[in-house]
N, C-alpha and C positions, 0 to 999 in steps of 0.2 A: 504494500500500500504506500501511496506517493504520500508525504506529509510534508508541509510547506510551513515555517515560521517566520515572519514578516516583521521588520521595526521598518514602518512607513517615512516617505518624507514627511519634514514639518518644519515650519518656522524655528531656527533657533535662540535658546536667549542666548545674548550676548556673551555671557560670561562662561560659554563652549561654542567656541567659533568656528566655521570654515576655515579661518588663516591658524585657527589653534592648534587644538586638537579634539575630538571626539572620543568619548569616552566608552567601551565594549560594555554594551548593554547582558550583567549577568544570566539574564535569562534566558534569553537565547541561546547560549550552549548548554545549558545546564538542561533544559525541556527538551534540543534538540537531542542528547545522551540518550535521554530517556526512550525517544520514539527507536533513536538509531537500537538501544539495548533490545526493545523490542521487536526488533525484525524491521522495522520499518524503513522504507528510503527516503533521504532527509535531505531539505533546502532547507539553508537559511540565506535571509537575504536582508543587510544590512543597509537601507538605501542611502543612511548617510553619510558615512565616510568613502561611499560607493560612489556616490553622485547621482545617483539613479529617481529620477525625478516621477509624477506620477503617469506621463505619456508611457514609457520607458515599463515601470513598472506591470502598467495592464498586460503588456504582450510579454511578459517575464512570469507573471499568471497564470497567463492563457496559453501558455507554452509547454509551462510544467505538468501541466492536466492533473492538478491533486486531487486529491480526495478529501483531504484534510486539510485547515489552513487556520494558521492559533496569531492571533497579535493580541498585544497587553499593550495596557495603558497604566500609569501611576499616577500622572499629574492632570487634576482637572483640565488645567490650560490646553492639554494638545487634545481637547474631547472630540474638537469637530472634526480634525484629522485623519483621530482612530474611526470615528462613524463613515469618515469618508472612504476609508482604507475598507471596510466591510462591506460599502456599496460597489465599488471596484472589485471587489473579489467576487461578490455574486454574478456582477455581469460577465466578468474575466472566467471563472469556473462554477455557473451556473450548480453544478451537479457535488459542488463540494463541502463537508459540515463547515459551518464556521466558526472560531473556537475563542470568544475573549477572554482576557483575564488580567493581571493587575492589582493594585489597590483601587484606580476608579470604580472599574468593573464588577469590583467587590463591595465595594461598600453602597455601591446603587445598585445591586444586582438585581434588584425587586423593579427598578425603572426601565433596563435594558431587556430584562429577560424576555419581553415579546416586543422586541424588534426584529423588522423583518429582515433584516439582514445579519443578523445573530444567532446562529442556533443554540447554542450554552452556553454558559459561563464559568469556568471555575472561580471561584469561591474561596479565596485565600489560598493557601500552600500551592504549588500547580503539580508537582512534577508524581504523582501518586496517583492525582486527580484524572492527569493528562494523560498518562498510561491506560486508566480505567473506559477514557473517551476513547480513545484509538481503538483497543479493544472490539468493543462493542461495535465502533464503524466498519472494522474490519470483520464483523461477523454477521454485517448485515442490519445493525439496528441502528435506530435514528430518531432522535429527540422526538420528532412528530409521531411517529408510531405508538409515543407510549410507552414505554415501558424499559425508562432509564431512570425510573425510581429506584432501583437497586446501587446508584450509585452515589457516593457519598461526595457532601460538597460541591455541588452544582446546581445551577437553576438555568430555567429556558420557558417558553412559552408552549402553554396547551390549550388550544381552543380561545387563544386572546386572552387568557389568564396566566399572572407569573406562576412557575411553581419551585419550590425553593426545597431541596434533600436534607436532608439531615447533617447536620456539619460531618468535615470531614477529620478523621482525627490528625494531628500533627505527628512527623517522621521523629520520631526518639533519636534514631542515631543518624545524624547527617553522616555522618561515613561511608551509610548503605547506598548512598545513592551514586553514581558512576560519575566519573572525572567529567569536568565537562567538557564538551565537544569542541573545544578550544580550532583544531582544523575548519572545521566548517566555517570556521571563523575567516574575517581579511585582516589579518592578526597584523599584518604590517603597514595597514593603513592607520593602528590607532595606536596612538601617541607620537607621533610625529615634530610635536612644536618645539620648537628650539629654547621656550623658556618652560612650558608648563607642564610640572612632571613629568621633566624630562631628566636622562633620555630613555626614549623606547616607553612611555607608560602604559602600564594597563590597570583594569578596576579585577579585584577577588575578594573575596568574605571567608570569613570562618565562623561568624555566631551568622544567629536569626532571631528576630523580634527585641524585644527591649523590658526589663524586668518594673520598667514604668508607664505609665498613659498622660502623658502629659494632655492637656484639654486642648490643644493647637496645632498637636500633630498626628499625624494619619498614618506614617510609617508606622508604627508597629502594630497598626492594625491588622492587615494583611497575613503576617505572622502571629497571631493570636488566637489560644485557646478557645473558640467557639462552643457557647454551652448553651442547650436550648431546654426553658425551664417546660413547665406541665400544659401552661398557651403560646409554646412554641417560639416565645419572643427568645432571640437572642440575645446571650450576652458574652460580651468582650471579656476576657483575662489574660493580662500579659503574662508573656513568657519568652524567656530568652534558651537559647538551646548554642551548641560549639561542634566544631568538629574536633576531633584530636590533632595534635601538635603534629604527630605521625603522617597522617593526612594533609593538613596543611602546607605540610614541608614537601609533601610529593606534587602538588599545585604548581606551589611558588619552586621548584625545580623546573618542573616543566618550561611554566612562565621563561624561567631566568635558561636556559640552555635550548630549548629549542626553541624559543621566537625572540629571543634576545629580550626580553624585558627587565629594565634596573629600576622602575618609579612604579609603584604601586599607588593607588588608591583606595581604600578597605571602604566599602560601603556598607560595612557592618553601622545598622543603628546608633551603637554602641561599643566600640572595638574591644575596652581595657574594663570591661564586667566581670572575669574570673583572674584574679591574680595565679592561678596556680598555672593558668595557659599566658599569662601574660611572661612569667616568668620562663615556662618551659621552650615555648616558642620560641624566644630572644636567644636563649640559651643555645639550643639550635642550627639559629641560625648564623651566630658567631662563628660554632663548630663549623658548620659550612662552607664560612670564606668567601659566603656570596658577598657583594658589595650591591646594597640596596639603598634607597631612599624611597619611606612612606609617606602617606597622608592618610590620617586617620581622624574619625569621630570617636573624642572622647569626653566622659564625663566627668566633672571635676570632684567628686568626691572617690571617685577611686584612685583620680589621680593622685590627689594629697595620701589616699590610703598606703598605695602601691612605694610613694616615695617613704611615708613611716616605716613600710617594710624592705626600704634599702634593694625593690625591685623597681625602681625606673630605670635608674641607670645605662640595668642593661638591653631596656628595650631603647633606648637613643643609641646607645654604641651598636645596635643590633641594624638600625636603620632606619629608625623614627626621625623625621627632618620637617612635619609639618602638624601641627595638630590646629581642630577646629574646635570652638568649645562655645556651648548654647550657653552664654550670658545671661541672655533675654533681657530681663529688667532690675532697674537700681533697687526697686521697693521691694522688699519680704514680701507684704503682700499680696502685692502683685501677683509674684513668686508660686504661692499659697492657692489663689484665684485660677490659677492657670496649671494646676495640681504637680507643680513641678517645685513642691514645698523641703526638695532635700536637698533643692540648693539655697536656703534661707541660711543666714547668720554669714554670707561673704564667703562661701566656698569657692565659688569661680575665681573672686581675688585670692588667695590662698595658691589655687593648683597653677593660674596668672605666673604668679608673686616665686612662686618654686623652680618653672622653666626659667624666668627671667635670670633669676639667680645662680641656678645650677647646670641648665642646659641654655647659654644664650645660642648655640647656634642651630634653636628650634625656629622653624619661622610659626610664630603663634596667628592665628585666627580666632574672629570673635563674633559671635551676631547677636545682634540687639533686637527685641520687637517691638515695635513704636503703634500706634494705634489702639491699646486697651481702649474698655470702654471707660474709664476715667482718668483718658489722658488730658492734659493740659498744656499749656505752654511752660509751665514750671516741672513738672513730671518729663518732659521732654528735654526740659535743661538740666537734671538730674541724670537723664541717660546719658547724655554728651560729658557731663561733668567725672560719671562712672568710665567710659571711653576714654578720656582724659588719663583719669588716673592710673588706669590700667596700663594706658601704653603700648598695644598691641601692634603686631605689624600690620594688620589689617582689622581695620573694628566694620560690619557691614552692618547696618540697620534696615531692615523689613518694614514693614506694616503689614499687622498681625491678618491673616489671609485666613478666610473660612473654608476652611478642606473639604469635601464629602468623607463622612466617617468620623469627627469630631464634635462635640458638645459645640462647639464654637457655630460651625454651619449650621447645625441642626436649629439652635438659637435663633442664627441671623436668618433661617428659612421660615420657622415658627414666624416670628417676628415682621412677618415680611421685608427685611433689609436688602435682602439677595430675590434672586429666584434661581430655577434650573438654567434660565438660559445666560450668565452673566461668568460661566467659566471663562472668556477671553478675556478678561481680567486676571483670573488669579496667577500670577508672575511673581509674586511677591517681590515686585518692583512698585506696583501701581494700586493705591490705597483701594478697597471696595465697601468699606464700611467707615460711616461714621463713627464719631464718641459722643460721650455724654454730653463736651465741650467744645469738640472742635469738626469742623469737616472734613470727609476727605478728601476735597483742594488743600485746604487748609494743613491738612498732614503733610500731603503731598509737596506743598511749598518749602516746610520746614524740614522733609528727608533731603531736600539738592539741600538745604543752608547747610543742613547736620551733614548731611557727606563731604561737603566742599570744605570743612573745618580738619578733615584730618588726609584727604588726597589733594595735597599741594605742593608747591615746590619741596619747603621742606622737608616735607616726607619723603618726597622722591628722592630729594638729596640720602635722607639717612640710609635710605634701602641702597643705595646705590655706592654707599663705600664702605657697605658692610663688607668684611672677611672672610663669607659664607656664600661659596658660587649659588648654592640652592638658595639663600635669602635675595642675592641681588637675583639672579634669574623671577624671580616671584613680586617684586617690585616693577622689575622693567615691564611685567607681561600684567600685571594690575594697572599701571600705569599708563602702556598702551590700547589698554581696552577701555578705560575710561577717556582717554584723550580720544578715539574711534567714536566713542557715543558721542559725547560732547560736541564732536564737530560734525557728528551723522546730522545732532541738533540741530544746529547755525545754517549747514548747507540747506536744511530741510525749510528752514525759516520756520521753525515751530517753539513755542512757546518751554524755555527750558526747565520751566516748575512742572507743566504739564505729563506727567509721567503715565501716559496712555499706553495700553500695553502692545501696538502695533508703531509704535514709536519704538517701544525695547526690543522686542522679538525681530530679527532678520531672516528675509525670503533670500534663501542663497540662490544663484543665478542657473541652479539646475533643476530649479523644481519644481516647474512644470512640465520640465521636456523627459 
């Protein structure tokens, strides 16, 4: 059976460019492993480090004659994209299942499931899921017939009604599931840029989900324990889950000897959750001799943990060179409000205030989220004041963005602040909710003032006679990405407070053809 897995084109944001680099979307070899472990014959098709635009794409469709064809979505923003990409594949292979999945996918699955151009959805985890779908298509059955109620973790439409399975349970030991399919891959189209994550990057994981729920984020949704009470209503439990050290070392081999890759990206939630893998792994991977440089999400309370227990150390000499850390906001509060109350009492400045002092040639990342619903013009000069004293090499500021799958949306949809059709805004560049006290122009005006207070000459200067090739590389490519916007601005003659999301997102020049 032919089986096709698709990351469509799409508008980019800015801050993963054409002139950059592209980042290997995990999923995709990780779901293709699985169809290939299965027997099955497997495309994937990367359209954008490929170039492959959507003219291009239809007769790359319609050529392959699948039977099966899976694209996921995570981010609201690219939704008309992904819907576009499903109408192009029915006309492209009329006769084949169509397969979404994602965190969008998931957390609206009850809105998508009878769309005509969808036939299932998996429903959080995929790759157990997506096995169970092949299956079943290869033996002849089909959402419409009926009778894929036996399958756990999917929804689809019956008779114009959603119908939603029973959750599906989560994979205990990621170990079990097969290397990903890294060939299928255009392994030497992604990482290419001469400043970022370079050289050679690529993106790999070893945990899944996040041992928190913070109210503003939707990653760890997708990865979480699904429990459906006695009226069937679901409910969310995080969970985080690792591979062993053992396994991970045979990845990041692979990575490192046979596609040449030295810059990692971890798109783990939460990278540094198990000090006992934190420690082994590093450990590791000294023994190895590989010479690495990471980027990692980490959270600041294991940070400061991990340095009490006299193990950071060796994950920077191991090849930690970049970490990013959800600040969010000055106020405890706040902090508290947005259920992310275990970084109250100044933990962020602490795990901050640790790299600055013992590893300065980490380059630190920060982000900020501006927009609560009791922001102010004072609460806003508290963030900048917090970024101040912080001192990071990059502090970025958001406006807090309503996910699908968060309290937060569900709020602003209740409430009527949003609706369903208003995802081409969510960028988390371009404000879509008001506060109690200000608007969102009015946000909007004061993120260019608050960004333009710390990307300036000076800044540029400092990054620029750092001692640290990965620091000055990570400056000069911040730097020319924003000097790129800024003057996208001016040529465009558009209003530069005006942070509309088709203003941020760039149409690269292949992608319609």
């Amino acid at each position: 059976m032919r089986v096709m897995l698709i990351q469509p084109p799409r508008r980019y944001w800015p801050y993963t460019s054409e002139g950059d680099n592209f980042l290997l979307q995990q999923a995709l070899p990780a779901l293709a492993a699985v169809a290939i472990q299965e027997g099955h014959e497997v495309e994937v098709l990367d359209c954008m480090p490929e170039h492959v635009g959507w003219k291009s794409l239809y007769d790359r469709v319609r050529d392959f004659k699948p039977h099966v064809i899976g694209c996921g979505e995570n981010h609201a923003l690219y939704t008309k994209e992904a819907l576009r990409f499903f109408r192009l594949a029915r006309e492209a292979a009329p006769e084949a299942v169509t397969v979404a999945g994602g965190g969008h996918f998931t957390n609206l699955s009850e809105r998508y499931a009878c769309h005509p151009d969808i036939d299932v959805i998996c429903v959080g985890e995929g790759e157990l899921t997506f096995a169970e779908i092949l299956n079943h298509v290869d033996g002849g059955r089909h959402p419409n017939d009926g009778d894929w109620d036996d399958i756990d973790g999917i929804a689809f439409g019956r008779d114009g009604v959603a119908v939603r399975t029973k959750p599906a349970r989560l994979i205990k030991h990621l170990d079990d599931l097969p290397i990903p399919a890294y060939d299928r891959m255009p392994m030497h189209l992604y990482g290419t840029s001469r400043y970022l994550f370079s050289p050679g990057g690529s993106t790999l994981h070893h945990s899944r989900g996040c041992v928190s729920k913070c109210s503003f984020c939707a990653w760890w949704t997708t990865m979480a324990d699904r429990r459906e009470d006695a009226d069937g209503n679901i409910r969310l439990v995080p969970r985080w889950r690792s591979k062993s050290v053992d396994r991970m070392m045979e990845e990041v081999e692979l990575l490192y000897y046979k596609y040449g890759k030295r810059s990692y990206v971890w798109v783990d939630e939460s990278w540094n959750i198990d000090p006992k893998f934190n420690i082994g792994f590093s450990e590791k991977m000294l023994e190895s001799g590989m010479k690495t440089k990471w980027m990692t999400f980490m959270r600041a309370d294991c940070i400061v943990r991990d340095h009490e227990k006299g193990i950071l150390e060796a994950q920077v000499r191991a090849g930690l060179a970049h970490i990013l850390i959800g600040v969010e906001r000055a106020e405890d509060d706040n902090l508290t409000e947005l259920d992310k109350r275990f970084y109250t009492g100044g933990v962020a400045e602490r795990a901050i205030a640790i790299f600055k002092e013992n590893y300065p040639e980490v380059f630190i990342q920060a982000t900020f989220i501006v927009g609560v619903k009791n922001e102010t013009q004072d609460t806003l000069a508290r963030q900048v004041e917090l970024a101040q004293r912080l001192d990071v090499d990059f502090p970025a500021f958001h406006p807090i963005t309503p996910v699908p799958g968060t309290p937060i949306f569900d709020d602003a949809l209740r409430n009527g602040h949003i609706t369903m059709d208003d995802f081409d805004d969510f960028d988390w560049l371009s404000p879509v909710l008001d506060t109690d006290y200000m608007t969102r122009h009015e946000i909007g005006e004061e993120l260019y003032r608050m960004n333009k207070k710390f990307v300036n000459p000076k800044w540029i200067f400092k990054g620029l006679t750092s001692k640290v090739d990965y620091k000055r590389d990570m400056y000069i490519w911040f730097a020319k990405v924003s000097a790129m916007m800024a003057a996208g601005t001016i040529k465009q003659k558009l209003n530069p407070f005006d942070v509309g999301h088709y203003q941020s997102l760039v149409k690269p020049h292949w992608y319609d053809g």
